[in-house]
C-alpha positions in Angstrom: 123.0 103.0 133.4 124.2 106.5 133.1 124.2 108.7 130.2 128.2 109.0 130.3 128.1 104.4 130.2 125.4 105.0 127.5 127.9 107.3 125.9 130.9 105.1 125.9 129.8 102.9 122.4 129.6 105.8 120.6 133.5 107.6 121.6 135.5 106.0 119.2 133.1 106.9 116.2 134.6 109.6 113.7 134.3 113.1 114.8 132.3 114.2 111.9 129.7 111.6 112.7 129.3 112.7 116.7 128.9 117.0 115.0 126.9 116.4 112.2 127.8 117.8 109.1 124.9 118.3 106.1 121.7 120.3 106.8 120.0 117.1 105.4 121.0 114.9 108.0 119.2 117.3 110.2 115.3 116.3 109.4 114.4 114.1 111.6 112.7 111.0 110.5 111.0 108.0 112.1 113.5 105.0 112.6 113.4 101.8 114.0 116.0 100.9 116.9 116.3 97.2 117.0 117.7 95.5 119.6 117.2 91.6 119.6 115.2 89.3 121.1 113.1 89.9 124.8 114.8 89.0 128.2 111.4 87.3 128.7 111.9 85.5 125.8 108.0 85.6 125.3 107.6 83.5 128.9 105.4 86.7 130.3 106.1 90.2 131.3 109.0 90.7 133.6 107.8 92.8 136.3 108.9 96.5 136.1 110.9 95.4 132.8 109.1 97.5 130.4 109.8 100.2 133.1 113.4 100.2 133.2 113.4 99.2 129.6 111.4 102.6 128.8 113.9 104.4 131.3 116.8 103.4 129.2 115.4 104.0 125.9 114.9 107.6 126.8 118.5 107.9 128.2 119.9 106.6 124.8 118.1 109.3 123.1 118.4 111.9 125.1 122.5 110.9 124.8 122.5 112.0 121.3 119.6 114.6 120.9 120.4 118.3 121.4 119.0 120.1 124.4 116.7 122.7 122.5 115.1 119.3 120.6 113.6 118.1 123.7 110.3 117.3 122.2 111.8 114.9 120.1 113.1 112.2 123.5 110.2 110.1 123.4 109.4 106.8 122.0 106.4 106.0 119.5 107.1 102.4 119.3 108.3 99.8 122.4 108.9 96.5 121.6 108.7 94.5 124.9 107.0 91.5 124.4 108.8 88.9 122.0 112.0 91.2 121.1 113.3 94.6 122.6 113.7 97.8 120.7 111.8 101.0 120.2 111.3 103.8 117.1 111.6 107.7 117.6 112.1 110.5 115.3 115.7 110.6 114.7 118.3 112.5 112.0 120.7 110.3 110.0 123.6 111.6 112.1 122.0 110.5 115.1 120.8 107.4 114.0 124.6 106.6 112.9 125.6 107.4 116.1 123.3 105.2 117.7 123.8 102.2 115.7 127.2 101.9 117.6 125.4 100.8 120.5 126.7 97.5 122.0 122.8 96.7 122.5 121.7 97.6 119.0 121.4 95.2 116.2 120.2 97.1 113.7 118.8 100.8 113.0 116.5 101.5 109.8 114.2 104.4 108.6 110.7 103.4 109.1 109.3 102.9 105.6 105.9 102.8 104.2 104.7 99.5 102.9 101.7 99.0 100.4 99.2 96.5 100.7 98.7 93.5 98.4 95.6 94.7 97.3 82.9 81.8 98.7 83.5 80.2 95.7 87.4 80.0 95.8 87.0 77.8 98.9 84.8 75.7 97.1 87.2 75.5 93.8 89.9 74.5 96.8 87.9 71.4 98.0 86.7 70.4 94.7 90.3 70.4 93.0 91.3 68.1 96.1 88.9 65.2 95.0 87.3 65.4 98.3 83.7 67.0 98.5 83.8 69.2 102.0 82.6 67.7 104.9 80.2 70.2 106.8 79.7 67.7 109.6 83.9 67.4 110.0 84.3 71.3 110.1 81.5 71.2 112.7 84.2 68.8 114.7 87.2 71.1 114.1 88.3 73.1 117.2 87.7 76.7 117.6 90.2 78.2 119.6 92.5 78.4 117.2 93.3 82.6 117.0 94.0 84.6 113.9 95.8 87.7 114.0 95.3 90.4 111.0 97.3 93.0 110.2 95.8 95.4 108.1 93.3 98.5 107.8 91.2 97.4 110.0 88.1 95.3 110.6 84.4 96.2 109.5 82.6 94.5 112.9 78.5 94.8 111.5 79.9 92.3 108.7 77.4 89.4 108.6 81.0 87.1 108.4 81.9 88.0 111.7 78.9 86.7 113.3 79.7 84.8 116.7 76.1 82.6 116.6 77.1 78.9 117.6 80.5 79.7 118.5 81.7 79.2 122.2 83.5 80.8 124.9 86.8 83.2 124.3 89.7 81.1 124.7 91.1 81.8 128.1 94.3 81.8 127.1 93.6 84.8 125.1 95.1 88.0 126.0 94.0 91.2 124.4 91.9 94.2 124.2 89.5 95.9 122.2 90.1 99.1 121.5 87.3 101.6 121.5 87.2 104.5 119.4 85.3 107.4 117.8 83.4 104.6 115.9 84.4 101.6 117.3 83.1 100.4 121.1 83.7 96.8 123.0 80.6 96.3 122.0 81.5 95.8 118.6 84.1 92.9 119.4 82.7 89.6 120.4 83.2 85.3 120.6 84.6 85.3 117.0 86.0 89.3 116.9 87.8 88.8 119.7 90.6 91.6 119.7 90.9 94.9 118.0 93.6 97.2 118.0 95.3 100.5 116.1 98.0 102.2 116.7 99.3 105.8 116.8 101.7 106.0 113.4 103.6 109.2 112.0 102.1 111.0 109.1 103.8 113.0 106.8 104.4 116.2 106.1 106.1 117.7 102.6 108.0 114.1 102.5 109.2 114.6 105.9 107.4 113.0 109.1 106.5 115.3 111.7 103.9 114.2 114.0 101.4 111.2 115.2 98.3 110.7 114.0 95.9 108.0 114.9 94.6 106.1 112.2 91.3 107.1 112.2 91.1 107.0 115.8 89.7 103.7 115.8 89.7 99.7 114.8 87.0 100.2 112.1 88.3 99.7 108.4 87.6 102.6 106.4 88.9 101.1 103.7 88.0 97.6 103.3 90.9 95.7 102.7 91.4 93.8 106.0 87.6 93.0 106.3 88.1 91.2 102.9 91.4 89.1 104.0 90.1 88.5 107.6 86.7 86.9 105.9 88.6 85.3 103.5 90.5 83.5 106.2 88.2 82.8 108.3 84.5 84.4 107.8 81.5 82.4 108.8 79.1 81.3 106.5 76.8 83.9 104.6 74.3 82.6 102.7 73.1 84.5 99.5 76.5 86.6 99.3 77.2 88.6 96.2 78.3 92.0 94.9 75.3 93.4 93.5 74.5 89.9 92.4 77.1 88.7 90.8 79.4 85.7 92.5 76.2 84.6 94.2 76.5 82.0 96.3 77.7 80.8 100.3 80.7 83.3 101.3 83.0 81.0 103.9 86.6 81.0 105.4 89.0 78.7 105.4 88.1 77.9 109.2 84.7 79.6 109.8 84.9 78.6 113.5 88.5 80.6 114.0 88.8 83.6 116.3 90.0 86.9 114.4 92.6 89.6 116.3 92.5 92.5 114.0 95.3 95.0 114.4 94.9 98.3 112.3 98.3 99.6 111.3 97.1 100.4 107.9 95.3 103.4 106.0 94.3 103.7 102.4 98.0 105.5 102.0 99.8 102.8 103.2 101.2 101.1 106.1 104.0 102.1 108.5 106.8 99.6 108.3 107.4 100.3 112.3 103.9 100.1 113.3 103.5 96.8 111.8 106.4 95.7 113.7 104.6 96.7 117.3 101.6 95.1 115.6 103.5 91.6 115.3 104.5 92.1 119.2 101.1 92.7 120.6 99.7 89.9 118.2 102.4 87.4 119.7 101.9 88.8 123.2 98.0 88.8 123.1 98.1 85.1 122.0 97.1 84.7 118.7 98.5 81.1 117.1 98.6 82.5 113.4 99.6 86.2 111.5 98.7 87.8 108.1 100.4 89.9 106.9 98.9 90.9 103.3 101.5 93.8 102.8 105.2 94.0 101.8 107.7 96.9 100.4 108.0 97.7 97.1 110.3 95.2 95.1 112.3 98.0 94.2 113.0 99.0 97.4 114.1 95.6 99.5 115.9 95.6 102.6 117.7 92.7 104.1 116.5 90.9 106.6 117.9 92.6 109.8 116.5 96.3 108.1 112.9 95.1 107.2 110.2 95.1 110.0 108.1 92.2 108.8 111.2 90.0 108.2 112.1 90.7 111.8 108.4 90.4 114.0 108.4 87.3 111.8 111.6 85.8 113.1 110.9 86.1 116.5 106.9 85.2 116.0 108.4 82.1 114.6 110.7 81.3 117.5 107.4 81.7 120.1 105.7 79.2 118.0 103.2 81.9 116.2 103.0 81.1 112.3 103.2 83.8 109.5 101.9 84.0 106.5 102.5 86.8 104.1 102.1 87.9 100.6 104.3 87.8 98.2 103.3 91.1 96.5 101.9 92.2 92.9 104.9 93.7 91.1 104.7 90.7 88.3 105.3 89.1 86.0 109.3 90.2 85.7 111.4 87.9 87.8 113.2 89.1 91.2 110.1 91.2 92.0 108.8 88.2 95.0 108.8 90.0 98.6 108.5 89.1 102.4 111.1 86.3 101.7 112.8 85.3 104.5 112.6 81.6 104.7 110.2 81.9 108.7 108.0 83.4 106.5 105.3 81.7 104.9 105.5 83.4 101.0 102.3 83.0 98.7 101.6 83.4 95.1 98.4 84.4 93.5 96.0 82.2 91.2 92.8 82.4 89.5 89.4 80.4 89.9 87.0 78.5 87.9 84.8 81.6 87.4 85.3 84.6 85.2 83.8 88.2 85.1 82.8 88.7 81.6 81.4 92.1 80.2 80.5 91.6 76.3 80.8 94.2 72.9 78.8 94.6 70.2 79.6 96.3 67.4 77.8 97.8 64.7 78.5 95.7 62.7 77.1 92.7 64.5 79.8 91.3 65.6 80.7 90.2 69.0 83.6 90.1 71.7 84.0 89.1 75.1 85.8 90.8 77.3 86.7 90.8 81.0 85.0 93.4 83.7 82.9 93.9 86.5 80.7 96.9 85.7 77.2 97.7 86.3 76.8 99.5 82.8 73.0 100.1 82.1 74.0 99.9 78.6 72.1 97.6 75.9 72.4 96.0 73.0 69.2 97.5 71.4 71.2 100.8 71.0 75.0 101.4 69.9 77.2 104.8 70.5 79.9 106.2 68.5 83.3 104.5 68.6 86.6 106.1 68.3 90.3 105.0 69.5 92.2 107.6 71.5 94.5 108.8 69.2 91.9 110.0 66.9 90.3 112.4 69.5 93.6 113.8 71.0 93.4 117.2 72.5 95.5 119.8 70.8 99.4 119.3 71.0 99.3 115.9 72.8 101.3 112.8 71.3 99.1 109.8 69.5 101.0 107.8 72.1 99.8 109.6 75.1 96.6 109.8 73.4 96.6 106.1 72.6 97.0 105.2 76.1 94.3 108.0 77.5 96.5 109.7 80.1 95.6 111.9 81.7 94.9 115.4 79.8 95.4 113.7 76.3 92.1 113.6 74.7 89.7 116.1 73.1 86.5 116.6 75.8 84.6 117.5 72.5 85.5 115.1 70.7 85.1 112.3 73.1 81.4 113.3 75.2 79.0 110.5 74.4 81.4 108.1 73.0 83.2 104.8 73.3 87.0 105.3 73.5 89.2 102.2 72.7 92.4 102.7 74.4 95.9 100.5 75.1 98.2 99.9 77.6 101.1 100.4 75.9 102.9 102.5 78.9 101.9 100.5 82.1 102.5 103.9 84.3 99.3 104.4 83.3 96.8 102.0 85.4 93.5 100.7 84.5 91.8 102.9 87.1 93.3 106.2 85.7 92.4 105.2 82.4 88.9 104.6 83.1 88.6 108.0 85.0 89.8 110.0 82.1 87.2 109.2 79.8 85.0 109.6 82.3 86.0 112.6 83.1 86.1 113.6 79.2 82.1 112.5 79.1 82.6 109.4 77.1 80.1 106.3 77.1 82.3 103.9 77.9 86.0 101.9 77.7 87.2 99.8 75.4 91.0 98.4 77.0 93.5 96.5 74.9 95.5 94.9 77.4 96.8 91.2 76.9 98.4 90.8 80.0 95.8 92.2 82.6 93.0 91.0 80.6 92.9 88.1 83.1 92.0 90.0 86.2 89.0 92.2 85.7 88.7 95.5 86.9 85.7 96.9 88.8 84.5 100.2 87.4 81.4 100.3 88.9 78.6 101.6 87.3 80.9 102.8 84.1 80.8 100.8 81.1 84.3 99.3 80.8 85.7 96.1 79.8 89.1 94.5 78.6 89.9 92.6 75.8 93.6 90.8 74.5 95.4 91.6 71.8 93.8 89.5 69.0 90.4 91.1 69.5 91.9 94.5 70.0 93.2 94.3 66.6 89.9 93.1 64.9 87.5 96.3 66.9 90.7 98.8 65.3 90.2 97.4 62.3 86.9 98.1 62.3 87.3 101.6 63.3 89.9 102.4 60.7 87.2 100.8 57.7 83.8 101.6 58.9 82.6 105.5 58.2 80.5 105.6 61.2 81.8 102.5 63.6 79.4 102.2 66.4 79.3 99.7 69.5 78.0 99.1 73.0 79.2 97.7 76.2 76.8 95.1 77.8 76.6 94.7 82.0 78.7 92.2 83.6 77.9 88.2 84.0 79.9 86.0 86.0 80.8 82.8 83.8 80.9 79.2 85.7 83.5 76.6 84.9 86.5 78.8 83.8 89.3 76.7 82.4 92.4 77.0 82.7 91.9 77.0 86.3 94.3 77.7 88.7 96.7 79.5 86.6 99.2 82.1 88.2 97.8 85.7 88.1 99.9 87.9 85.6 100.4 90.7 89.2 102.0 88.0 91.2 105.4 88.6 92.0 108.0 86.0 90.8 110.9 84.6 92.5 113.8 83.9 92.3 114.6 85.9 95.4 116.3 88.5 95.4 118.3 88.5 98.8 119.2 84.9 98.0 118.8 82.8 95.3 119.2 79.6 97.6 115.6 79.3 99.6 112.9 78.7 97.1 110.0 81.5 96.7 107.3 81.7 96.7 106.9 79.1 98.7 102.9 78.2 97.6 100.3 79.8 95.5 96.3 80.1 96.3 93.2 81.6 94.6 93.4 85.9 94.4 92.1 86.6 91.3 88.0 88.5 91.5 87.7 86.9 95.3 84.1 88.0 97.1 84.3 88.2 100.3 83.2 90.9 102.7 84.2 94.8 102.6 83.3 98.0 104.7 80.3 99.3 102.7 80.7 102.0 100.8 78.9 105.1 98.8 80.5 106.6 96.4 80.0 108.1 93.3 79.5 105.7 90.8 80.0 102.9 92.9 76.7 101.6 93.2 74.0 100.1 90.9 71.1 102.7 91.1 68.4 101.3 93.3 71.0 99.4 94.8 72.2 99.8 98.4 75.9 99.7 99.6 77.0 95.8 98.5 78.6 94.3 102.3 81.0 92.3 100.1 83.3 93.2 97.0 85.1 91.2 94.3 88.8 92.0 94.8 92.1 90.8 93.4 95.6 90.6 94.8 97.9 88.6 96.9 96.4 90.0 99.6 93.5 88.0 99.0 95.8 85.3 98.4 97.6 85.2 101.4 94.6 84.9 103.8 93.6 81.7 102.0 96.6 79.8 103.1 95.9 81.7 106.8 92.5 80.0 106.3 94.4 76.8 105.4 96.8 76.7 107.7 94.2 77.5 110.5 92.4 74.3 109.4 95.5 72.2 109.8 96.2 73.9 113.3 92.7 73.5 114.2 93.6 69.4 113.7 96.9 69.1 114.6 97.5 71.1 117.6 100.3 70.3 118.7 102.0 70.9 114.9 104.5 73.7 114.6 104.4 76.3 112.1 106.9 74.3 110.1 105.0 71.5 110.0 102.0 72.6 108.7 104.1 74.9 106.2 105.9 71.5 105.2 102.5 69.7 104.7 101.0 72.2 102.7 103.9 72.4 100.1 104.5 68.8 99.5 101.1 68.1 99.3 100.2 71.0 96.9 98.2 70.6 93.8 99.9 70.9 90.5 97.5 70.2 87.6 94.5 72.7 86.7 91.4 71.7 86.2 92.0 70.3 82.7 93.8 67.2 84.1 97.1 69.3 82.8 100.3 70.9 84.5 99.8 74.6 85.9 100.2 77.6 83.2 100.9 81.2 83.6 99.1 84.3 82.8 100.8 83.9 79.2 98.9 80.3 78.7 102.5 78.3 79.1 103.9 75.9 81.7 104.2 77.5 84.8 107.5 77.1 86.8 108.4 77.1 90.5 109.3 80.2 90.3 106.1 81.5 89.5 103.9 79.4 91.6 105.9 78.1 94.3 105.3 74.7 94.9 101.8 74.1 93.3 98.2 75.2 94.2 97.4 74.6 98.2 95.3 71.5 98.9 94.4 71.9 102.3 92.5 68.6 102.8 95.7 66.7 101.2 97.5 68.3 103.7 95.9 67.0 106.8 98.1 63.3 106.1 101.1 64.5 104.0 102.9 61.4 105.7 106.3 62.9 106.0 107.4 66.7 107.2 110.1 68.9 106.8 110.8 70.6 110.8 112.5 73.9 110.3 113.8 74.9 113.6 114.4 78.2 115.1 118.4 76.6 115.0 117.7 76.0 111.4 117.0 79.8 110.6 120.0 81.2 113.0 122.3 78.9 111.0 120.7 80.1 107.9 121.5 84.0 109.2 125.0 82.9 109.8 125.4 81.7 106.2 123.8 85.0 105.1 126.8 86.9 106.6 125.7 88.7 109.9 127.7 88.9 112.6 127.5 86.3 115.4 127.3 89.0 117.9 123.9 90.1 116.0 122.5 86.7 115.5 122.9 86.1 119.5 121.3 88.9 120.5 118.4 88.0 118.2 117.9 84.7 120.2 118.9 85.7 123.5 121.7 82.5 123.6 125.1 81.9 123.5 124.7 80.5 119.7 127.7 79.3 117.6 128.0 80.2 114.1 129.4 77.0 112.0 132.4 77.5 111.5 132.2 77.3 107.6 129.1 79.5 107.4 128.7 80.2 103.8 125.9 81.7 101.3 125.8 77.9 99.1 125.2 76.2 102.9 122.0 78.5 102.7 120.6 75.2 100.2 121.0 73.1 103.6 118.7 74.6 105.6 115.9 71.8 106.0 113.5 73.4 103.9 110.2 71.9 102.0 111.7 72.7 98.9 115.4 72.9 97.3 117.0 75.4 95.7 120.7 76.1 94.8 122.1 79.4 93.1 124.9 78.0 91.2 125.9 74.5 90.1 128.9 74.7 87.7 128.9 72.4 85.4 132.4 71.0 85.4 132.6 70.7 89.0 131.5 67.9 90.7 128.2 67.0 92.0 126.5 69.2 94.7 125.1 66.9 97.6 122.4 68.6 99.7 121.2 67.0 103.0 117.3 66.8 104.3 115.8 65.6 106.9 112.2 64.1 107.1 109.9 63.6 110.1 107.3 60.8 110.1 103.9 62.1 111.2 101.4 59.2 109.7 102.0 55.1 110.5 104.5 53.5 112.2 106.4 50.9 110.7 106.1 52.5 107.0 108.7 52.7 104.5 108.9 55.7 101.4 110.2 55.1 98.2 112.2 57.7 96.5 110.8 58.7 92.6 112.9 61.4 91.1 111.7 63.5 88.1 114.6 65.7 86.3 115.2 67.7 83.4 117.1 65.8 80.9 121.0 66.3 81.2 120.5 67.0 84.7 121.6 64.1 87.4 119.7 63.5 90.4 120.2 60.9 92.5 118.5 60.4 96.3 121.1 58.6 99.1 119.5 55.7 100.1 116.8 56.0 97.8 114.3 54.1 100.7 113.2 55.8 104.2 112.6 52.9 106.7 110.5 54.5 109.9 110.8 51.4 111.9 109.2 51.7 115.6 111.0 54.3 117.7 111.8 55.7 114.6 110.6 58.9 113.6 113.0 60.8 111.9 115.7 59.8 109.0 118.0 62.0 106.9 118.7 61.7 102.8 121.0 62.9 100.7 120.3 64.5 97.5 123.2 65.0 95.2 123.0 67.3 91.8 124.9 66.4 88.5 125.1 68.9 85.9 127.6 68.2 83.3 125.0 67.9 80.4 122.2 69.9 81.7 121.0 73.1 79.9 122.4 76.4 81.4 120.0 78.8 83.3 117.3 77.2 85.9 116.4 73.7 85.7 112.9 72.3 87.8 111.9 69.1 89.3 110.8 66.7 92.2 111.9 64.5 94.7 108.3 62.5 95.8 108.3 59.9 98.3 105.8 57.1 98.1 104.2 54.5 100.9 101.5 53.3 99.1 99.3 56.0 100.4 101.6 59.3 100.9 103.0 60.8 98.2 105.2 63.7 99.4 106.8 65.9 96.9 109.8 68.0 97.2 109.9 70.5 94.2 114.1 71.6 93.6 115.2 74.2 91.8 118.6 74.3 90.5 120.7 77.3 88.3 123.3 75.4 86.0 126.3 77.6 85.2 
């Protein structure tokens, strides 16, 4: 192709556009040029493709970048493998220019994304009614291949031992990367890949160059060796941190392989190299991706603009599963991420264990409170006590001093004392809080936070802890009536037995979605509350316990460390069922999810009331449930183009992105969106003096022959559900059969409205959670 063909697209653009106008447009940025699905369509590399593929990427650029900018025509990115595109550094006038390109589906700044950041496996199994079986994980296969995209990998971790476990898989396909720190060595039979990546970093908000992230696969950081133990660590005997969570550290399929491909740093993760990540992980082989990252709520793109969204898609259409998290911008609503319905979308619970940290006060009486610290604090001695407003440095506000930030208290009049604080401006996190007073030479931290109370906070070796409101208001009141209130902090124990337990973690990101309202998320919720599991060791300041060496694993919270229990899960199923596509075992894990805690009652939220779907999905995973669910529901790669047509993109855009001659239907509207054969139901808007809104599912039989299901509905009064026929009959040679579900909602209540669809054949029960907004 020449440059004057390559130039053609772009002629009948305004002229403003082809000169540039605004010095702003002129800083050149990293961008994303997407440009559909692969030629090879994932069937192997085309022989001198990649080439010629290269070739023309550089003649595109070159088109449109001024002469004297020579440095800037080259690529950062290719995408070759399971879609085509590339990313450069490009200004917003050139990007506009480019997006005319008949071969370009879509051209988006590269932005940065954040990360979500043992005994919940055995909380898993024991909530099922099953007691785990180590003789059946002994029979599970163990080729099935992980790929994590994170920070990294830490390889010394004792959970990423390969003793017992067999031969690579030969179908595997990738490398491992060597570094300044990192050698082939260090990969092995369960490590079996290891990649990074070279990303932009930034300079004075503008990116200007290429860094390698840290010139190696090792995690630095220790977030991606916590998710990739999580999903799939072998057993560690004797795991804690510093003792506390002491017990067997697992995976959800200890006999899995683990890719790990670094595209992460402590500062974030590169929106563009996460989307080369996906490509290598799909061409290298791997069967399932975590993702525990996502953009900021605030931020959202649609789907053809956002990087994971995409690699997803096509991941999807090769057969490779992926799981994300849903992100920790909770508990308003509209704040769920990485929600495109190919991705897997998971919510964040607690455990049956808590962290408590205790205080005493002078008076005697005691409070319990929620921490991980270390403090070498005792109850034989007490320190002074004061609330933050009371010690404020000269000229501050008692509300900035109420809530410590930063530069608001008195040094003087805080050194050797407990400071109770609240959280009355959330701006102001935990961790900056604690490292004020710190800072100011206090004893210790007293927080009075209701809401984050729940998830306890690691200070180290800093006497911290948290209590709610109710016991807030009692230690004030004791301040504000003793003369000389005194109290103490006491270390850390880890309580047994927690109940309410699983409830939804106050961080977790609620749905409904905000792209549309008419694909349920999230679609699942699993433990990532105070999860041990392993981390890159690490010595820093008032980190570790004196006497104490560098703990190999760490209590963290998140739904990052949600997200790699359903990888773990989903692994399991794989490992099972191999033939089972990604939508199957999706399917089998949401209508076969737990929805009772253990107090034999329905699931609750942070704020101790009934949980809804749009909170927790559709219930707690169950991942030994979901080895028979009975009945699935097959999304197909048709299914999600369909679904992109009813979103509004352009059929030109949607064929490009998989590399047929697809139709659009010809009434392709955002309500259709509710048709898509999904697990779950949801629909935007049902009026309430129209008439009723039938949706259409279809099931697949996966268990018995011969069976028939029995529909049970359960509705929110004034609400009418009915199921068409209400009996599924898989006779032989029968294995799949549609139903109608029809929604009524003349009398029902205005605003959302929950329930289930469950199918019964004496044996399966197979529950379809709806979710319906009555106007």
């Amino acid at each position: 192709m020449t440059p004057l063909q390559l130039l053609l697209p772009f002629l009948s653009l305004p002229f403003f556009l082809l000169c540039g106008a605004t010095t702003s447009n002129q800083i050149p940025k990293h961008h994303v040029i997407y440009m559909g699905s692969s030629s090879s369509n994932g069937n192997g590399r085309v022989l001198g493709a990649e080439d010629a593929a290269e070739s023309t990427y550089l003649q595109m650029l070159s088109s449109i970048i001024p002469s004297h900018e020579i440095e800037r025509i080259s690529i950062i990115h290719k995408y070759n493998h399971a879609f085509r595109g590339f990313s450069a550094m490009l200004t917003e006038t050139e990007a506009s220019i480019l997006s005319g390109h008949d071969d370009v589906v879509s051209i988006f700044p590269d932005s940065i994304l954040e990360l979500h950041t043992t005994r919940s496996w055995d909380f898993l199994e024991s909530e099922s009614g099953r007691l785990p079986s180590n003789k059946y994980q002994r029979g599970l296969s163990s080729d099935v291949i992980i790929g994590m995209i994170d920070t990294g990998i830490w390889p010394e971790s004792s959970s990423f031992n390969d003793e017992g476990i067999g031969a690579v898989p030969s179908r595997w396909k990738g490398v491992c990367m060597e570094g300044s720190d990192f050698r082939k060595s260090n990969c092995n039979r369960k490590l079996i890949g290891a990649r990074y990546y070279n990303v932009p970093w930034t300079r004075d908000g503008n990116q200007s160059s290429l860094a390698r992230t840290k010139g190696s696969p090792r995690d630095s950081v220790g977030h991606g060796t916590h998710t990739a133990s999580i999903a799939a660590g072998v057993q560690v005997l004797n795991a804690s941190y510093y003792g506390l969570a002491l017990g067997t550290a697992k995976g959800g399929l200890p006999s899995a392989r683990i890719a790990c491909y670094k595209a992460c740093s402590d500062v974030g993760c590169s929106g563009a190299t996460i989307l080369k990540a996906i490509d290598d992980a799909i061409r290298d082989g791997v069967d399932i991706i975590s993702i525990s990252i996502g953009i900021s709520s605030l931020f959202q793109s649609d789907y053809l603009n956002d990087p994971i969204a995409i690699g997803a898609f096509h991941a999807e259409q090769m057969g490779v599963m992926v799981i994300c998290s849903g992100g920790n911008d909770g508990p308003d609503p509209y704040t769920i991420v990485n929600t495109a319905p190919w991705i897997f979308t998971v919510a964040a619970s607690n455990i049956d264990r808590d962290f408590q940290s205790n205080i005493v006060l002078g008076n005697g009486k005691n409070f319990t409170g929620s921490a991980i610290n270390f403090s070498n604090l005792t109850r034989s001695r007490t320190y002074p006590l004061v609330f933050g407003k009371d010690v404020a440095g000269y000229y501050t506000p008692v509300s900035e001093a109420r809530n410590c930030y930063p530069g608001s208290l008195d040094p003087k009049k805080v050194v050797g004392k407990i400071v109770v604080c609240v959280d009355d401006d959330p701006a102001v996190s935990r961790k900056i809080k604690k490292l004020v007073v710190e800072d100011a030479k206090a004893k210790g931290l007293i927080l009075i936070d209701e809401a984050e109370k729940s998830v306890p906070f690691d200070s180290g070796i800093f006497p911290y802890t948290e209590v709610g409101n109710i016991a807030g208001f009692q230690i004030l009141q004791y301040i504000n009536s003793t003369k000389n209130p005194t109290a103490t902090i006491l270390p850390t124990v880890d309580v047994p037995r927690y109940r309410p337990a699983p409830a939804v973690a106050y961080f977790s990101s609620r749905g409904p979605a905000e792209l549309t309202e008419n694909i349920l998320k999230p679609d699942i919720m699993a433990p990532g509350v105070a999860i041990l599991a392993a981390v890159a060791p690490k010595n820093e300041t008032g980190t570790v316990p004196n006497g104490k060496k560098p703990s190999t694993f760490s209590i963290k919270s998140g739904t990052s460390m949600a997200c790699p229990h359903v990888t773990g899960a989903a692994a399991f199923i794989k490992s099972v069922h191999r033939r089972w596509t990604s939508s199957m075992i999706k399917s089998a894990l949401m209508t076969t999810a737990t929805v009772f805690n253990n107090m034999k009652k329905p699931l609750t939220n942070s704020s101790n009331t009934f949980a809804n779907p749009h909170e927790v999905g559709v219930g707690e995973i169950n991942p030994l449930k979901a080895l028979s669910p009975g009945l699935v529901f097959e999304t197909t790669t048709e299914n999600y183009l369909e679904f992109l047509c009813y979103y509004g993109y352009p059929e030109k855009n949607i064929r490009s992105m998989s590399n047929t001659k697809f139709v659009c239907p010809k009434i392709s509207i955002d309500e259709l969106i509710s048709n898509v054969n999904y697990p779950s139901i949801s629909i935007s808007k049902l009026h309430r003096h129209q008439p009723a809104k039938t949706i259409q599912r279809t099931a697949t039989n996966v268990a018995a022959l011969n069976s028939t299901y029995i529909a049970k509905v359960h509705a929110p009064v004034g609400l009418i559900v009915k199921v068409l026929p209400e009996k599924l009959v898989f006779a032989e040679g029968v294995r799949r059969v549609s139903f109608q579900v029809s929604f009524y909602g003349k009398k029902a209540p205005r605003g959302y409205n929950f329930g289930t669809i469950t199918w019964f054949d004496g044996r399966h029960s197979v529950r379809t959670v709806f979710s319906v907004n009555v106007e």
